[in-house]
C-alpha positions as CSV (number, residue, x, y, z in Angstrom):
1,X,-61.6,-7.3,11.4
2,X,-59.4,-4.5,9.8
3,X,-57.1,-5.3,6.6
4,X,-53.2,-5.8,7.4
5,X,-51.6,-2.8,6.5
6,X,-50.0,-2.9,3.0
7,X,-46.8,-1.3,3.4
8,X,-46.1,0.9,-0.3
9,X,-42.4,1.3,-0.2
10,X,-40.3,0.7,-3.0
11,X,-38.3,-2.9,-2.4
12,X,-35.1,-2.1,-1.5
13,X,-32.3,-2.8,-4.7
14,X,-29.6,-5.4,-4.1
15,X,-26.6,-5.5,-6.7
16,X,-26.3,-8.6,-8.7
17,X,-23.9,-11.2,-7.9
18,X,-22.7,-14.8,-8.3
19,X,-25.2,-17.4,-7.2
20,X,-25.1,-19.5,-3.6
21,X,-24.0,-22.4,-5.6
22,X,-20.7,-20.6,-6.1
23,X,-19.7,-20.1,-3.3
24,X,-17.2,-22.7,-3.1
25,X,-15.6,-20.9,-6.2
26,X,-14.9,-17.9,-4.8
27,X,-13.7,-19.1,-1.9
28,X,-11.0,-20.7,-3.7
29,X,-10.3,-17.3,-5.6
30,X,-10.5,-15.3,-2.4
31,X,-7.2,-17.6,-1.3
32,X,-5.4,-17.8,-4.5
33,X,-5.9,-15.5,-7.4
34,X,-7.7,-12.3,-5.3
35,X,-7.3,-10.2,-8.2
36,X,-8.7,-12.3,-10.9
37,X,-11.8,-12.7,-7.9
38,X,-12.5,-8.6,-8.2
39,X,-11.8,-8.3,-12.0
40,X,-14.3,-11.1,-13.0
41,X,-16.8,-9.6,-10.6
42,X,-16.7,-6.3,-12.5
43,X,-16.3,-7.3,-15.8
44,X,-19.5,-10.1,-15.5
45,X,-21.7,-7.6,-13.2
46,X,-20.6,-4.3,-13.5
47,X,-20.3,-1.6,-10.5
48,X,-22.0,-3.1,-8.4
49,X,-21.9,-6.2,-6.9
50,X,-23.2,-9.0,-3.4
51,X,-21.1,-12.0,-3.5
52,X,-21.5,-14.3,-0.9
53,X,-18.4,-16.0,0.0
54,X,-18.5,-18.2,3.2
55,X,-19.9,-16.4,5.7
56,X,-20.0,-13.5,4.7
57,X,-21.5,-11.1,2.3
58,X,-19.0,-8.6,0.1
59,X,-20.5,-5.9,-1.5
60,X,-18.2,-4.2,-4.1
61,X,-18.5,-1.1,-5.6
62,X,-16.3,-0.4,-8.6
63,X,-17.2,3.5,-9.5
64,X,-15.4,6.5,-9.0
65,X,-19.0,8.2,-7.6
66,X,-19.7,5.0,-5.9
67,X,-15.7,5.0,-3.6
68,X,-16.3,8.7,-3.5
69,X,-19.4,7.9,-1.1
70,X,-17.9,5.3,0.6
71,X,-14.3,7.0,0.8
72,X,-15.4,10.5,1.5
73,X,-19.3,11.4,1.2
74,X,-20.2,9.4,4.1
75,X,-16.9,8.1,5.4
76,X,-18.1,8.3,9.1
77,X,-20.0,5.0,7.9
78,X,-17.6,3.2,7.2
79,X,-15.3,1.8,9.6
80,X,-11.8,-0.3,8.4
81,X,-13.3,-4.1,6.9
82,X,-12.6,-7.4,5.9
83,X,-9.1,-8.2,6.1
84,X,-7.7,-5.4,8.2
85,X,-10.5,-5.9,11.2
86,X,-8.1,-9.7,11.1
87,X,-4.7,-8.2,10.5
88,X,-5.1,-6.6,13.7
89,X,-4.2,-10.2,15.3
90,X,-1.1,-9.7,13.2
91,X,-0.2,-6.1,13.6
92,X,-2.0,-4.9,16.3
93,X,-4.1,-1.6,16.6
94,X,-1.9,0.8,14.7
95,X,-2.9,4.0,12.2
96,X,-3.8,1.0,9.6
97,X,-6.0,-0.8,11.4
98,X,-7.6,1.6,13.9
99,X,-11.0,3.6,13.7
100,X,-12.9,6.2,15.7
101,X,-11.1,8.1,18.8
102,X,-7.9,6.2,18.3
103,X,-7.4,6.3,14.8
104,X,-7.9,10.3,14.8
105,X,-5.7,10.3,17.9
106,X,-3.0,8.6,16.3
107,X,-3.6,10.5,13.1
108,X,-3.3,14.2,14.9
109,X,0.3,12.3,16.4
110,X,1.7,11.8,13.1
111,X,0.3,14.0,11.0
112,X,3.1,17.2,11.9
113,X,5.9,14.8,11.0
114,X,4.5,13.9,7.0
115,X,3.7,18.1,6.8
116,X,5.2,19.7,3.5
117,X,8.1,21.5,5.2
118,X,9.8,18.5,7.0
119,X,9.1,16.0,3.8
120,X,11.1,18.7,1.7
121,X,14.0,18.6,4.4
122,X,14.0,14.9,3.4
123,X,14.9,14.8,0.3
124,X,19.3,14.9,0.8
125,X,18.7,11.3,3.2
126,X,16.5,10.2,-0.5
127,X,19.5,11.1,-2.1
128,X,21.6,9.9,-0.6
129,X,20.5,6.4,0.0
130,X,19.5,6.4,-4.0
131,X,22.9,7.4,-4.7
132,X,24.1,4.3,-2.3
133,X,21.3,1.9,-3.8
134,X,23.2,2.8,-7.7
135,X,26.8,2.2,-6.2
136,X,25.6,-1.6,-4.7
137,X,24.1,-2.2,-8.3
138,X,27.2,-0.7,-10.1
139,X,29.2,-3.5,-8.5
140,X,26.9,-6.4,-9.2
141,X,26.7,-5.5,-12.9
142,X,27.4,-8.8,-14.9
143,X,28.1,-11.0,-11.8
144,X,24.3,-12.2,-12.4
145,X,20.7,-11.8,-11.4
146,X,19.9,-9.3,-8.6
147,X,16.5,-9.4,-6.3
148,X,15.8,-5.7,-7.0
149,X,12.7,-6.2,-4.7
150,X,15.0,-7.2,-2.2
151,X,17.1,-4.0,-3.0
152,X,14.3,-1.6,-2.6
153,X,13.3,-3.1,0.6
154,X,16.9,-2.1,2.0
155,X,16.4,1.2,0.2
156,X,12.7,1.9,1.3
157,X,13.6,0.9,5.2
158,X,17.2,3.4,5.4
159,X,14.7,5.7,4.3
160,X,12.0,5.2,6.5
161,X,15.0,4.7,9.9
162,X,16.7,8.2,8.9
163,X,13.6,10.3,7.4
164,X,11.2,9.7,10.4
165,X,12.3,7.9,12.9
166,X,16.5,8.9,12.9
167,X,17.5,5.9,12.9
168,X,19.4,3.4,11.4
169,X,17.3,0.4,10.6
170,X,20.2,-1.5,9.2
171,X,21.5,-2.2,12.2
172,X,18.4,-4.6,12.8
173,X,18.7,-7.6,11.1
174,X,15.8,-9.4,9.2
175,X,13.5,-7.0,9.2
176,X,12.2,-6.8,5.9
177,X,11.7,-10.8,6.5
178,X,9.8,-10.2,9.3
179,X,7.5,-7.9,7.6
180,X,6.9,-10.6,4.8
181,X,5.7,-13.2,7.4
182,X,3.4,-10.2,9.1
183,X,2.3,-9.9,6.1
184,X,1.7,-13.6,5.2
185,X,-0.4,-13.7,8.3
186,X,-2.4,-11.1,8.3
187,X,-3.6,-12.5,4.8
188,X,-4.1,-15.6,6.2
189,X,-6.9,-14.3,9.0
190,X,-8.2,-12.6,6.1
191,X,-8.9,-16.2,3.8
192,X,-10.0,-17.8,6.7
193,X,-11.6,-15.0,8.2
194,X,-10.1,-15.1,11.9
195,X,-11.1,-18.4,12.9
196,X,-8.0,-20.4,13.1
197,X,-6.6,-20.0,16.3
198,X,-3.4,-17.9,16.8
199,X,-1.8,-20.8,19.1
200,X,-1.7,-23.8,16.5
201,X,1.7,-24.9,14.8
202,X,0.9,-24.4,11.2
203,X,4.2,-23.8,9.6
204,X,2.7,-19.7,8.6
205,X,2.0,-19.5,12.0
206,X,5.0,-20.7,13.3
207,X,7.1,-18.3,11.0
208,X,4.8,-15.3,12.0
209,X,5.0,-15.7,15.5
210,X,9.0,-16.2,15.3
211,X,8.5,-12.6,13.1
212,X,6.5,-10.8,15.7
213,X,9.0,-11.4,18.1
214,X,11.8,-10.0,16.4
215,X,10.0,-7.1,15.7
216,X,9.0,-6.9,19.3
217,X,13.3,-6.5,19.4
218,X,13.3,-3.8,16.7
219,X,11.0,-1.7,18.7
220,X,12.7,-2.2,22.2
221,X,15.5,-1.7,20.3
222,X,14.5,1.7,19.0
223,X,12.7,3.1,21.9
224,X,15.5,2.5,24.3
225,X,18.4,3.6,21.6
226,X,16.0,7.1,21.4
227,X,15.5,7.5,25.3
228,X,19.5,6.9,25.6
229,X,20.1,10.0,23.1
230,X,16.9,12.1,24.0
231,X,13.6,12.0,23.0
232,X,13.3,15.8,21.9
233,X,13.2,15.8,18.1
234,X,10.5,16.2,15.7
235,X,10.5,12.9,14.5
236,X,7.9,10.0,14.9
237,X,9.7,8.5,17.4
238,X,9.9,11.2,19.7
239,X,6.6,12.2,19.1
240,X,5.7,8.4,20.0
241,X,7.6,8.5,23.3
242,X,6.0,11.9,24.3
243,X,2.3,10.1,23.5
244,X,2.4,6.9,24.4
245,X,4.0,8.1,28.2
246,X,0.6,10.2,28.6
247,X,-1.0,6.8,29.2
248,X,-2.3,6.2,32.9
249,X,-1.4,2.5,32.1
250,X,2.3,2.0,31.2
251,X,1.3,-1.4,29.6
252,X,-1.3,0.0,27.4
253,X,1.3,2.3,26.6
254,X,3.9,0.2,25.3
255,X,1.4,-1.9,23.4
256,X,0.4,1.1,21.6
257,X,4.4,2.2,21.3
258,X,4.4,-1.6,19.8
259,X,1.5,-1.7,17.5
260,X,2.0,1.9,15.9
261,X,5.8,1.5,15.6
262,X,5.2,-1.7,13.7
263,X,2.9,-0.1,11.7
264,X,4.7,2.7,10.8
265,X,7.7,0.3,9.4
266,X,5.4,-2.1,7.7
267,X,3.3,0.8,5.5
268,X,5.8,3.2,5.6
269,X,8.5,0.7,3.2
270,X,6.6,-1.7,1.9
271,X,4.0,0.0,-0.7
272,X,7.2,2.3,-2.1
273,X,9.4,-0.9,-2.6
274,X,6.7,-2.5,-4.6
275,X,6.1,0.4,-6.8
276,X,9.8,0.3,-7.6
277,X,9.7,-3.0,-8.1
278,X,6.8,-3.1,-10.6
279,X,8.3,0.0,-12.3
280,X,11.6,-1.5,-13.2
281,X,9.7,-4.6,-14.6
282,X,7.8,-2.2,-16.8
283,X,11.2,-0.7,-17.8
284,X,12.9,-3.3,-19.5
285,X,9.2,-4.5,-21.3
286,X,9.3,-0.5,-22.7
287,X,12.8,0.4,-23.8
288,X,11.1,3.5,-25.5
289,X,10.1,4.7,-21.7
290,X,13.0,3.6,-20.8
291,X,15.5,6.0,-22.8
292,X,12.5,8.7,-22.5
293,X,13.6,8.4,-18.5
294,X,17.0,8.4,-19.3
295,X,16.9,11.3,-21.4
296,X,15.0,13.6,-18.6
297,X,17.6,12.5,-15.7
298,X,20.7,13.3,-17.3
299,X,19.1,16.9,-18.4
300,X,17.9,17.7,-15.1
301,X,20.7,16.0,-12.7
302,X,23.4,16.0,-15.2
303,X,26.3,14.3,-12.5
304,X,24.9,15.9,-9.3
305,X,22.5,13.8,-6.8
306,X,18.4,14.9,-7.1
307,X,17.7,17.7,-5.2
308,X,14.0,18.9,-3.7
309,X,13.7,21.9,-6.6
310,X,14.1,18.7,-8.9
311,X,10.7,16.9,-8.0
312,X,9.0,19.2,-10.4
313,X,11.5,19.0,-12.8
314,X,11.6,15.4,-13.3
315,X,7.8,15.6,-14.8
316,X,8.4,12.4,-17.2
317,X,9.8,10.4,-14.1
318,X,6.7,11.6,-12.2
319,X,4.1,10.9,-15.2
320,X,6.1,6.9,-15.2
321,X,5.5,6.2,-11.2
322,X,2.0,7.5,-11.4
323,X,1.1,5.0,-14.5
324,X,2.8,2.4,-12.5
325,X,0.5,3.0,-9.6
326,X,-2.7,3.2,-11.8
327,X,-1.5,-0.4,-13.6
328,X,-0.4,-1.9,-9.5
329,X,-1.8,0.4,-6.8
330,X,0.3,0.0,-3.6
331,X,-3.2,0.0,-1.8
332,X,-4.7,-2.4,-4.0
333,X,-8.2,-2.8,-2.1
334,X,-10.3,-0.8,0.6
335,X,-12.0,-2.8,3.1
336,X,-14.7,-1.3,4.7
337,X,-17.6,-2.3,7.7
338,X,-21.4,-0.8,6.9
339,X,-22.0,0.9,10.6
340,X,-25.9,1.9,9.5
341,X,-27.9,1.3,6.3
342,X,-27.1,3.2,3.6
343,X,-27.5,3.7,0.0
344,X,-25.3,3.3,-2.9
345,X,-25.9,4.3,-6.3
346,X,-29.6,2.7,-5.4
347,X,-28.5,-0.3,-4.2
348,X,-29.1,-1.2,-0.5
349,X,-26.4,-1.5,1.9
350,X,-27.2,-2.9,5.3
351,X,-25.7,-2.0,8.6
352,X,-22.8,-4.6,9.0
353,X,-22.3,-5.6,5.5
354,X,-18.8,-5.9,4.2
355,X,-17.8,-3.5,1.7
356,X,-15.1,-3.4,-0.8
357,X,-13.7,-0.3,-3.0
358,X,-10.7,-2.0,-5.1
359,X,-8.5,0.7,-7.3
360,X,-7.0,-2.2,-9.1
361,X,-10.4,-2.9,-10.6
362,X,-11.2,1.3,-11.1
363,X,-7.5,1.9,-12.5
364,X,-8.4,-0.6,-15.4
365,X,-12.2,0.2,-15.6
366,X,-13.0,-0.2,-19.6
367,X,-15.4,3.2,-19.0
368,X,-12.5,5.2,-17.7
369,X,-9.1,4.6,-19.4
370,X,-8.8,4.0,-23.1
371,X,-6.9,0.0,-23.1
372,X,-6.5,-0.1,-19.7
373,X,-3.8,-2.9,-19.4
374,X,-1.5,-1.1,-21.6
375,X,1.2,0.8,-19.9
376,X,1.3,4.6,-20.9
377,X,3.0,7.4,-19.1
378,X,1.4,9.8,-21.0
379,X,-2.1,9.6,-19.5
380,X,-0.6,11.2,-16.4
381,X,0.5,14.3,-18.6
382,X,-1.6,17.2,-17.0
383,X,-3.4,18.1,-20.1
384,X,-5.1,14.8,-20.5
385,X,-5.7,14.8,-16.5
386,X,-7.8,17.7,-16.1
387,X,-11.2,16.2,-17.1
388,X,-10.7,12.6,-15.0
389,X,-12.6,12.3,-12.2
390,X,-10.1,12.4,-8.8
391,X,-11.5,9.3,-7.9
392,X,-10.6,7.1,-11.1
393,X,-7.0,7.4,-9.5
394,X,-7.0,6.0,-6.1
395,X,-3.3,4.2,-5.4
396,X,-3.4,6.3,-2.0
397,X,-6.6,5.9,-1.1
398,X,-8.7,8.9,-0.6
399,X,-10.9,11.0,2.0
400,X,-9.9,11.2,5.8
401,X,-8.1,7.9,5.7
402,X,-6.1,9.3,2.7
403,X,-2.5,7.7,2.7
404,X,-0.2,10.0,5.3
405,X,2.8,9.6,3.8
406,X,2.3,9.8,-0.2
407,X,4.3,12.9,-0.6
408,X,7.3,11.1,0.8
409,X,6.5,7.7,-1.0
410,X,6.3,10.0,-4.5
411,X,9.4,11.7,-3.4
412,X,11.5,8.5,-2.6
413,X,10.0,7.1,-6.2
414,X,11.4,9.6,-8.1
415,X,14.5,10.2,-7.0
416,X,15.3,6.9,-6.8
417,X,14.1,6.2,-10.3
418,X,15.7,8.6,-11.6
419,X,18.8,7.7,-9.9
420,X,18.9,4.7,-11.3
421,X,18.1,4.8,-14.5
422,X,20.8,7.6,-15.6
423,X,23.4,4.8,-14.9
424,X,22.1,1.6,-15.5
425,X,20.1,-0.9,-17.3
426,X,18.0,-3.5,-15.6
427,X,16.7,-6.8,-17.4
428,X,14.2,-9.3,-15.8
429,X,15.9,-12.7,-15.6
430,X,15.3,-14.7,-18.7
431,X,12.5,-16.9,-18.2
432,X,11.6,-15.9,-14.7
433,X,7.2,-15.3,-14.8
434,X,6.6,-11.7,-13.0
435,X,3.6,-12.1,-10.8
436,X,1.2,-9.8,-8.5
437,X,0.8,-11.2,-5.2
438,X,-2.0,-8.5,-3.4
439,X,-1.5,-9.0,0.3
440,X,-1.7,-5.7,2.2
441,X,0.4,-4.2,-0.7
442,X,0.2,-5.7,-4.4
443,X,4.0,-7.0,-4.5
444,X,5.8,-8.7,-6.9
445,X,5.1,-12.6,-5.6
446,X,8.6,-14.2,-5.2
447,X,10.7,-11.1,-5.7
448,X,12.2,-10.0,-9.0
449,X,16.2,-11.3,-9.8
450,X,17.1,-9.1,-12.7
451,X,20.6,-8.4,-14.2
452,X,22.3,-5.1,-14.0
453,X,24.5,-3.6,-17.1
454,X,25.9,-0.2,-16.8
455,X,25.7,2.2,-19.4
456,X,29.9,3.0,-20.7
């Protein structure tokens, strides 16, 4: 009787992790300190790591070689994961959450409307709405504590309404609230991985579906306000009409109208309002950076509003919302879904296995920034830039799936920024705690009241 065959290949590497016993432990962190979850991951097993958490199995990968492979090396791999596979209960099957024909499809749509030409046309409706944004705050100075994230919200949406879709988004009322409950929910199919039915009257749910509907107005609203005046324009709207009518089923159609639209005003405010957010908090803890700011807008705007020419001007400004981004990425993790095996740094990835890329934890990696947690414009100064790897500063994202609209989002940062601080003075709230909350962006949990002063 012949001997079994001895098979001679190398056992396959699988990352360290956490033990099954603590399962229970991460569980809890998954649902209510997410960042503290990824952090103390890295910082106890390095690049690399399995943790099992319920029923399923993350593996995180905390390089910039290692999210260069997911991200961009072998991208094709590695469908949209954990947390965005549920959102899509919550915000349907837009450029966010799509893959494959659809998500390319929708990406050659919108892609004309976010070129370099027609962002630069943009920047007087910026302007404008900054210079609006610094007359509101003018006239609450010293009548007590605003909610700048509120404010930015408002800002970040006008934008949005008048840049790519003309329209007025103002005229649609509660939106921004309706985005946080989208948001609330699609974080809640994430925790509980998708297994809570949709139809039961949990107060989140409740709130959500009460959201969905009014959003479900806002696009109605839209669409048939465009189709009134002419759906010829360059914009996303018209170039949504013009799509989504190609459709041999009109109700697929208006789902995708629905589901893109909603996308489109969900990603295209929210990760810009909570950069501003986080980057007036920063302000008023670095008065030096501060009057640095301060300095730079007066020389380059003097009385007049920012201008396109300016972007490059306004390098210090710049320098600030990039640090801000490294310290709070707007895309705070990158979910991904294993389609085959592959191989990671030497580590073992099976087909179907969850896989994380987090630039929170690579923007304060010990092994790429010199005291990580301290906030410091001048790392983003291009002579100290040139020898950093491109993928050690991710707050985008990066490869095919790289963030559409970042050119605008910087843009609208700056201006406003800059804006603002050449008049005024913000000051957190005495005694009010400042707090991440990373949902689908990392926002300031609660909002942020803070008191205006004007500068006489």
């Amino acid at each position: 009787m012949a001997a079994p065959l001895v098979s001679l290949a190398p056992p396959r590497r699988t990352p360290p992790g956490p033990p099954r016993t603590a399962t229970f432990g991460l569980l809890n962190k998954l649902t209510w300190n997410r960042l503290a979850l990824m952090s103390q991951a890295a910082a106890e097993y390095g690049d690399a790591v399995r943790m099992a958490i319920g029923p399923k199995v993350l593996y995180f990968f905390n390089s910039p070689e290692y999210a260069k492979h997911v991200l961009a090396d072998n991208a094709g791999n590695y469908h949209k994961g954990i947390g965005l596979v549920q959102a899509k209960r919550a915000i349907g099957d837009g450029l966010l959450t799509s893959d494959g024909p659809l998500w390319r499809k929708q990406r050659k749509m919108i892609q004309p409307v976010f070129q370099a030409k027609r962002i630069a046309q943009q920047a007087g409706v910026i302007a404008a709405e900054a210079g609006q944004l610094v007359e509101r705050l003018q006239r609450r100075a010293g009548t007590g504590p605003v909610d700048i994230t509120e404010e930015m919200t408002g800002l970040t949406l006008g934008v949005l309404g008048q840049a790519l879709l003309d329209a007025d988004l103002s005229a649609y009322a509660g939106v921004g609230h309706s985005f946080e409950a989208v948001q609330d929910q699609a974080m809640f199919e994430m925790v509980t991985l998708g297994m809570v039915p949709m139809w039961m009257p949990l107060p989140k749910q409740l709130r959500f579906r009460k959201a969905r509907e009014n959003l479900e107005r806002v696009v109605n609203g839209l669409v048939a306000d465009r189709l009134a005046r002419g759906s010829d324009g360059d914009d996303v709207m018209s170039r949504l009409i013009d799509s989504t009518r190609r459709e041999a089923d009109p109700e697929v159609g208006r789902q995708r109208m629905r589901d893109e639209l909603v996308t489109l005003l969900l990603a295209g405010h929210e990760t810009t309002a909570s950069t501003l957010s986080w980057t007036f908090f920063l302000l008023d803890k670095h008065p030096a950076v501060w009057q640095r700011l301060h300095d730079e807008a007066v020389e380059v705007l003097g009385d007049r509003p920012p201008e396109y020419e300016d972007l490059h001007r306004l390098t210090y400004t710049s320098m600030v919302i990039e640090e801000v981004m490294r310290l709070y990425p707007p895309v705070w993790i990158l979910p991904r879904l294993a389609q085959a095996d592959d191989e990671i740094g030497g580590y073992f990835v099976p087909a179907g296995a969850d896989v994380v890329v987090c630039p929170y934890t690579i923007h304060r990696h010990p092994r790429l920034w010199t005291d990580p947690e301290r906030f410091d414009p001048e790392r983003f100064n291009p002579a100290r830039t040139s020898a950093r790897s491109s993928y050690a500063y991710i707050p985008f994202g990066a490869g095919p799936r790289f963030c559409v609209g970042n050119h605008l989002g910087m843009m609208e940062a700056v201006f406003v920024l800059a804006s603002v601080v050449r008049k005024l003075r913000l000051a957190t709230q005495p005694g009010y705690r400042v707090a991440p909350e990373p949902m689908l962006s990392l926002r300031v949990r609660g909002g942020l009241p803070m008191l205006v002063s004007t500068l006489d």
